[in-house]
N, C-alpha and C positions, 0 to 999 in steps of 0.2 A: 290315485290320491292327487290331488289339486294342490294348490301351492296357493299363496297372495298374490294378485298382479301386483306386478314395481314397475316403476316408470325408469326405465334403465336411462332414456335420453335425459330425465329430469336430476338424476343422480350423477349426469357429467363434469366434468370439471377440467380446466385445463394440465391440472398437476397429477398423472396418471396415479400417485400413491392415493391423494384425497380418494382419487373416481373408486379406485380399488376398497377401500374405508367404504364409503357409501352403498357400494358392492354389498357389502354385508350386514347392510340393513335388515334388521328381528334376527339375525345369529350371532352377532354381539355376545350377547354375556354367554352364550355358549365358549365361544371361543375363548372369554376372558375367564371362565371355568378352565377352560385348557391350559392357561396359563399358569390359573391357581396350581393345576395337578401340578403342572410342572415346578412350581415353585416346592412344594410337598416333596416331590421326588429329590430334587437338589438340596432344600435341608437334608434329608433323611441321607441324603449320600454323602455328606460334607460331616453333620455328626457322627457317620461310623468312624473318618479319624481321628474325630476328637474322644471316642471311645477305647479306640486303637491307644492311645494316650494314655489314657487312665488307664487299661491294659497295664503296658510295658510300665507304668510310673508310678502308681499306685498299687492295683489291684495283688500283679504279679508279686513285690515284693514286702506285701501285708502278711502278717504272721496267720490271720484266718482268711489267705488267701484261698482255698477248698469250698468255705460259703460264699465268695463274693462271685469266685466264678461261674457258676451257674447263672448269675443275672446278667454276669456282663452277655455272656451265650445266647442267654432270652432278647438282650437289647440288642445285639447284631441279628436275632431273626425279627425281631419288630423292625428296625431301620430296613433293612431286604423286602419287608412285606408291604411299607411304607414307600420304598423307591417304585418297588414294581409296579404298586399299586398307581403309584400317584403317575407314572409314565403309560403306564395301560390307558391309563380316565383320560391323559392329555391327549395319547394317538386316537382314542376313539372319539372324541368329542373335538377333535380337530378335523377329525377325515368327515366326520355327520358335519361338520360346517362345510367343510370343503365340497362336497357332493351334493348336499343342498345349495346351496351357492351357486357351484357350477350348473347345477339343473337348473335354475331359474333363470341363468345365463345361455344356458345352451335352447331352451325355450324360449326366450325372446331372440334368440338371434333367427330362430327358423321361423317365429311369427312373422319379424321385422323383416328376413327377406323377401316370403309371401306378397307383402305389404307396399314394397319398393314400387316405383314405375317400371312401367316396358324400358323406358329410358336409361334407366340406370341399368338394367338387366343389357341391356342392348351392348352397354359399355364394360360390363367386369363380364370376364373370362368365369366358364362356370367352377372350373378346377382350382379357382383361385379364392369363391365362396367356399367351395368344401375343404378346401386345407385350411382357412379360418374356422371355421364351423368348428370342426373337428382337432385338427394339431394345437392350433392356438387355445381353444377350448380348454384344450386338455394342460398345457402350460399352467392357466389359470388356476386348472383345480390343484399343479405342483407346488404352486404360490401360497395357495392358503394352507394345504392339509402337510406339506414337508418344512417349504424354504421358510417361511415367516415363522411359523412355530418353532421351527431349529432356531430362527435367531434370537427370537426370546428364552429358549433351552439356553443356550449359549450367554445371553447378557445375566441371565438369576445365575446360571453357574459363576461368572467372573463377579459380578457383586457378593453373594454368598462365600464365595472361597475369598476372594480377595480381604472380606471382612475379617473373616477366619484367619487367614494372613497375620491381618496387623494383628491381630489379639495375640498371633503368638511370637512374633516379633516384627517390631516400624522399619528399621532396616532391610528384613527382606520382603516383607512387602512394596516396599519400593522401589528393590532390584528387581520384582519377577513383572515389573509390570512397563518394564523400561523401555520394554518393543512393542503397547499396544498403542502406542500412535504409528508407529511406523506402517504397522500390519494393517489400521484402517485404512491412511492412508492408502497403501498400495492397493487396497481393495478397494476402494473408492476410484483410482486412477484405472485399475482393471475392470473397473465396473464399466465405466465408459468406453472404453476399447470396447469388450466384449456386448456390451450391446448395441455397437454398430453392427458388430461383424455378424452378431444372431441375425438383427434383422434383412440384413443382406442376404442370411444364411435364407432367413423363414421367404425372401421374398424371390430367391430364386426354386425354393422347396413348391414354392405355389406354382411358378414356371412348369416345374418339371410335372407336379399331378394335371395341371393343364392341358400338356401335350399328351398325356398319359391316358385322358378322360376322353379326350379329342379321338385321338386312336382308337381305343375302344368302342366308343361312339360310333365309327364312321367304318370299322375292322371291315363293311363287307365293301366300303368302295376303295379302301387300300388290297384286299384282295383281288380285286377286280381289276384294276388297273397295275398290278402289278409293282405295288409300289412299297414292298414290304422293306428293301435296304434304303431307300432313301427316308422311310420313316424310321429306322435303326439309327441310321447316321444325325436326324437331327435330337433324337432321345437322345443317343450318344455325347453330342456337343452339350445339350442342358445339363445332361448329369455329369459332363467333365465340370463344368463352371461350376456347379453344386459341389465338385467334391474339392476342388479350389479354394470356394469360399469355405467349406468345411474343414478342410486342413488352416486355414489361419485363424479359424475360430479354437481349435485345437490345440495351433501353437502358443495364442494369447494364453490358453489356461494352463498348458506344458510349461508357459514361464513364469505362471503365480505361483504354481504350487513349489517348486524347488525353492526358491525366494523365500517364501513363506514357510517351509518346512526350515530350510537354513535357518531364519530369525527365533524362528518359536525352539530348535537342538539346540542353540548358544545362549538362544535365555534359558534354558532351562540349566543348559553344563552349568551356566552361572550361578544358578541358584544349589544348585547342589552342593556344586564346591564352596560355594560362601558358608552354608548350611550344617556341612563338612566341618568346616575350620571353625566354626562357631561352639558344633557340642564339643568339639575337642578340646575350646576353650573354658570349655563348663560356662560357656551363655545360653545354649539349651538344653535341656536333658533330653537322652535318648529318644524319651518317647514323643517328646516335641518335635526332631528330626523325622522320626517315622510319619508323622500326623502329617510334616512340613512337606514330604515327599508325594505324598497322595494328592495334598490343597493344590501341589505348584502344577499337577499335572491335569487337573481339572479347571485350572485356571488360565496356564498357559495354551494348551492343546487345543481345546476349543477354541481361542483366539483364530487361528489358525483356520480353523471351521468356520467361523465367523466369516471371515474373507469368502470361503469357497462360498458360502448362502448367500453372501451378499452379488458375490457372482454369477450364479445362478439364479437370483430373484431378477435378474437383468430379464431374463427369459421371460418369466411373468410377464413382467412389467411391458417389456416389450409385445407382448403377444396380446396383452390387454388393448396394446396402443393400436396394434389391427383392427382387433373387434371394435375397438373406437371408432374409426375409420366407417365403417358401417352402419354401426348404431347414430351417428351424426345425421346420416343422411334422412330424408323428409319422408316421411309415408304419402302414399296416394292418400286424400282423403275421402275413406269411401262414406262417410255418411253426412258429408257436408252438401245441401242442397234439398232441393223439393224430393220428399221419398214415397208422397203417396200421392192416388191418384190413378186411372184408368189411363194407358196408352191407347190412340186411337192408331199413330205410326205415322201421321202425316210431314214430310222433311222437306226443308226448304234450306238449299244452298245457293247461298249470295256472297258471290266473289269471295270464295273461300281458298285461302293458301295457308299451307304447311311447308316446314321446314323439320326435319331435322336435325343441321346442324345449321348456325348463321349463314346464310349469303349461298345455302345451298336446297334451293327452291325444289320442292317433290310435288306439292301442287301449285298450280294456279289458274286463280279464277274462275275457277266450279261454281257453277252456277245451273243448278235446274231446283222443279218441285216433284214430290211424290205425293199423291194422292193414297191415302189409309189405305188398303188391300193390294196395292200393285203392285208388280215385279218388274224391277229397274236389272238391268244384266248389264256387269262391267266389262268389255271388250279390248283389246290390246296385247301390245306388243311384251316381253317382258321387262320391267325396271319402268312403264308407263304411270305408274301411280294406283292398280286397282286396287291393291292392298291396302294401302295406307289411304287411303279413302275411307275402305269399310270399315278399318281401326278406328276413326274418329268417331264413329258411333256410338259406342259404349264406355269412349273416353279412355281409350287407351293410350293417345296422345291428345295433344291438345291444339287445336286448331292455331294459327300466326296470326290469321288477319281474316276479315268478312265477317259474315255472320252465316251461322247454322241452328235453326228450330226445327225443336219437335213438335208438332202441335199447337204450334204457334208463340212455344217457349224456348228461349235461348238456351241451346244445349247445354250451354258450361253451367247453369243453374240448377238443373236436375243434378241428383246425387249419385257417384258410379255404381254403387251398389243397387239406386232402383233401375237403374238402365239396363246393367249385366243380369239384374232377375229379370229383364223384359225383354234382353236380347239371346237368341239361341245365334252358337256359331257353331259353325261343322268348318275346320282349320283344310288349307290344303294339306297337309302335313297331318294327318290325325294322330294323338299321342293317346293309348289307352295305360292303366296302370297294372301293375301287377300282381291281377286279383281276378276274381270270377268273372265270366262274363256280365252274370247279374249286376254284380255292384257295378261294373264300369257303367252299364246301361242306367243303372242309377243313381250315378255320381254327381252326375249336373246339377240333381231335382231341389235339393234341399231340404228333403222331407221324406219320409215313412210311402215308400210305394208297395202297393200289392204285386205279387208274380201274374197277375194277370194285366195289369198295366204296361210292366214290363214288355210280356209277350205281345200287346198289343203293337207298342213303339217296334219291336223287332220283325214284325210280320208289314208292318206301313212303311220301314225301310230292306224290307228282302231279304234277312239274313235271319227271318226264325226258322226257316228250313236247314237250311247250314247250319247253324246252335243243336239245335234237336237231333243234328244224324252223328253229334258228339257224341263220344259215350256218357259222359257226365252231364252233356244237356248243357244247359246257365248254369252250373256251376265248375265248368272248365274252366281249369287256369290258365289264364293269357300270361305268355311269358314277358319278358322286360320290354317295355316299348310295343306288345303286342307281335313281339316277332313268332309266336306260334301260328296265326295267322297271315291269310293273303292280305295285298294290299289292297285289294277289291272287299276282303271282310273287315279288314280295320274301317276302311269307309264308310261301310254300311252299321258295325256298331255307333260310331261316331254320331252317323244321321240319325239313327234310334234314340242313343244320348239327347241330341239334341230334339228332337220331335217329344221325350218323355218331358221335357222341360216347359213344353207348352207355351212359347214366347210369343209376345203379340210381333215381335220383329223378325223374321229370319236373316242369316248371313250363312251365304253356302258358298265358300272359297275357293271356287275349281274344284267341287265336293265329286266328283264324277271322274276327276279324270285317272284314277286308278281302280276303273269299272271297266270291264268288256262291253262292248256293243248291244247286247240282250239285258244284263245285268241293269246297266244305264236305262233302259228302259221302264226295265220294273219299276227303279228308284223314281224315275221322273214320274210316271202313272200313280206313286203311291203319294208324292209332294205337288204335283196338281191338286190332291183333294183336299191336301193339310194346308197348304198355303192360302188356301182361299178365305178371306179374311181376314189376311195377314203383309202387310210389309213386308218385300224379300229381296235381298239385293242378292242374287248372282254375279258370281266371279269364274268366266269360264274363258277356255282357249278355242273351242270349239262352236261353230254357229250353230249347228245342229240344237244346242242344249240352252240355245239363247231367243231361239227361233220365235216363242209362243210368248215373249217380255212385252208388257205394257210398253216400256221404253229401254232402247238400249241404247247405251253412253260408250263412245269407243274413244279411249282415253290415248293420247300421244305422248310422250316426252311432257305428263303430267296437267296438262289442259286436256279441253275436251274438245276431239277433231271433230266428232261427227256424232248427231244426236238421231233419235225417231223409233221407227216402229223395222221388224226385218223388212216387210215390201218397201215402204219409204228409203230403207237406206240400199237396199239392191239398186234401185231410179238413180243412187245418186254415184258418180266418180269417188272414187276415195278408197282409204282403209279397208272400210267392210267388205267394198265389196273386189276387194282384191284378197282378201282373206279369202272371202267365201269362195271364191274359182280355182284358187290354190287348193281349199280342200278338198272341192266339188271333181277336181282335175284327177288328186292322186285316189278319192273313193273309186273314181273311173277305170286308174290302171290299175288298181286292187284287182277289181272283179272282174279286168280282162285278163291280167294275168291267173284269177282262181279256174273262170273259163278254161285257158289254155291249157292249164296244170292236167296231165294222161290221168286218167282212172287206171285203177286196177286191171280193169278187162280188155283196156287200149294198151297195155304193159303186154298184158299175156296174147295179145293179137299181132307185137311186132315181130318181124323177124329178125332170129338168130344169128347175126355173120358167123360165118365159119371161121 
């Protein structure tokens, strides 16, 4: 079921109650239905005193009290069926706001993260969007479907009783009401306390699923290295400071409630004993007293409650002012710019620099052209720039300074969305989801492909022999991150992925280097054929896989050292071709040492010392 899009940024506001209000933009009169029940339920519980009254004052001591009672009996199961009633219709038409609400909140927060830059992803910690996402999230929906409804519960209780009050006498109605400045007050003063100390609380709660997600994430190289106490010891320290802050969030509300239980037991003795001394006086009759007893405790008590809602709406409020934080920030915008049109791939960079952060230069002064079908291979050291080079392409950052065209068009003019359906990437790092092989193979597309499509992209990157001797075939499930496979098959799904995508551009990020030596081969003999015709920038550590490039660019401390063809750069001193003898050197004592390595039958030929 689909929902209205809302423009959640266009509903912000600087005062988080408005942003909250706007929040519940079309559930409105639901909610203010909720309110109604609740008003329905609070007469009908306020009139059973005043029935209780005529009871004891009337009814009982009428001579054809025999007939009257049976109606009063009917009027306290109507009022019962009228409270219950009318508090059922409120919890339920509060929690249907609250759930809708939250789902349309909790869906724009996972659009708008989607949506963010690399940039911003770069900067927030990922365990610190899923504790918003999620904890805070969930805050919100306590806001609308408990705390805010209890406090309208609570204000139709004290109007309704309180009214009730004066009617049955001005005096004590304005002894029982004597401590509700003081109780706002303090809740108002504890309101502020405590939503420092939450957010403190929620902002080291993000710290800790952080380090939490981190771990998890990384479990097989803290196994590996051995580092399982000193990843204890630092969980350790986050969650001492979490239970810290936890404890003075604790004690803020340990000292409302004494306080506030104190004020609301002495107003109420007060009222009792005034109440007391009054029918005694014959100022009210018994069954005024009785009626008085009921009003002062629906009146008083929830006062009381009051406070606590108002303390706890801290949480809301707060949690909302995260998800603020978020929702503020600017979406990439994928559809601003040229979106149709035939690439042909031709790239021309002119004195191009990047930055990351100010005054911290990752490129400069890139400068060459690519001619439509050629293979440009990026070459270097690591932390040289090839990365963030081939990100500029599809506008995942945004160039500093220069200029960069595709085709003769300023790159920043094309729109990300036609670039990214024009560009296939295969990441070093390949990330599958956790679904059948099928669907990963077909996640990139955008579109309804056939199983024979599929299979083709899987046999053009080498891994539909490996699929197939699955028992399940394409529809084996790949576990999280694809850890049921090698990383030689994550690879090769990855390439399939992207070759089913059919891009006029390729970007292959070091796509090889978690291939074996035969493996690597296949992969290269099957993207010779697909490449042709196509734009491809290679990103490898190895010459071998760079060898057969139109042009290759061997990138330094972010400029470009050394440009040309493999034989032009062998001719020349430099980088490459000190790479290339470095590998060329240890291929060498590989295969002297496999050489020397005894056989079997050279084992069973030496002799035995005694």
């Amino acid at each position: 079921m689909s929902i209205k899009p809302f423009d959640l940024q266009a509903s912000l506001s600087p005062n988080r109650f408005i942003s909250l209000w706007r929040l519940a933009t079309g559930y409105r009169l639901t909610y203010f239905s909720a309110i109604l029940s609740l008003a329905i339920s609070t007469a009908a519980k306020t009139s059973s005193f005043f029935l209780i009254r005529y009871l004891v004052d009337v009814a009982l001591p009428a001579p054809d009290r025999l007939s009257i009672l049976p109606w009063i009996a009917a009027g306290f199961v109507i009022l019962a069926l009228a409270e219950g009633g009318g508090s059922f219709m409120s919890g339920r038409l509060a929690a249907y706001t609250a759930e809708n609400v939250v789902r349309r909140l909790r869906d724009y927060i996972f659009d708008h993260l989607q949506r963010l830059s690399f940039t911003y992803h770069d900067r927030t910690p990922t365990g610190d969007l899923i504790q918003r996402a999620t904890s805070d999230v969930d805050a919100v929906r306590r806001f609308f479907a408990e705390q805010t409804i209890g406090i309208g519960r609570i204000v139709l209780l004290f109007l309704v009783n309180w009214i009730a009050v004066f009617n049955l006498n001005v005096t004590l109605a304005l002894l029982s009401v004597v401590v509700v400045p003081i109780i706002l007050s303090l809740s108002v003063y504890f309101f502020r306390l405590i939503s420092k100390a939450y957010e403190a609380y929620q902002d080291q709660d993000s710290i800790l699923s952080t380090t939490l997600q981190e771990n998890l994430s990384g479990v097989r190289v803290v196994k590996a290295f051995a580092r399982q106490d000193y990843e204890r010891e630092k969980f350790e320290r986050h969650n001492a400071e979490k239970l810290r802050r936890g404890l003075r969030l604790l004690l803020l509300h340990s000292a409302f409630w004494p306080t506030a239980d104190i004020l609301c037991s002495g107003q109420m003795l007060a009222g009792f004993t005034l109440g007391a001394l009054m029918t005694m006086s014959g100022v009210l009759s018994f069954g005024d007293y009785l009626a008085y007893l009921g009003l002062v405790v629906l009146l008083i008590w929830p006062m009381r409650e009051l406070g606590r809602l108002i303390v706890q709406a801290s949480t809301g409020v707060i949690s909302y002012g995260r998800l603020m934080e978020i929702i503020v920030e600017v979406r990439e915008p994928l559809d601003e710019g040229v979106r149709e049109g035939r690439v042909q791939g031709a790239f021309e960079f002119d004195e191009v620099g990047f930055e990351y952060e100010a005054e911290q230069r990752v490129l400069k002064h890139i400068s060459f052209k690519v001619a439509p079908g050629q293979v440009v291979a990026l070459l270097g050291p690591t932390g040289s720039g090839k990365t963030s080079l081939v990100n500029l392409l599809p506008r995942f950052y945004a160039y500093t300074q220069g200029s960069l065209k595709l085709d003769g068009v300023e790159l920043n003019t094309y729109s990300r969305e036609f670039l990214r359906r024009n560009i296939g990437i295969v990441e070093q790092e390949p990330f599958l989801f956790s679904r059948t092989l099928r669907e990963n193979i077909a996640s990139g597309v955008g579109r309804e492909v056939t199983a024979a499509e599929v299979e083709a992209a899987a046999r053009a990157a080498a891994i539909h022999d490996v699929i197939i001797g699955f028992p399940e075939g394409y529809d084996t499930m790949v576990g999280e991150k694809g850890i049921t496979l090698s990383g030689g098959q994550k690879q090769r799904v990855a390439i399939a992925r992207t070759l089913l995508k059919d891009p006029r551009i390729l970007i292959l990020d070091d796509s090889t280097s978690a291939v074996d030596t035969e493996t690597e081969a296949a992969i290269r003999d099957a993207l010779e054929t697909l490449m042709r015709g196509r734009t491809t920038f290679i990103i490898a550590h190895r010459i071998q896989s760079v060898m057969n490039a139109d042009l290759i660019l061997v990138l330094e401390k972010g400029h470009i050292a050394q440009r040309g063809t493999h034989t032009e750069l062998l001719e020349q001193p430099g980088l490459y071709r000190r790479i290339y003898d470095l590998q060329e050197r240890i291929e060498l004592e590989v295969e002297q040492e496999v050489e020397l390595e005894p056989t079997p039958t050279d084992l069973e030929q030496e002799p035995v010392l005694a």
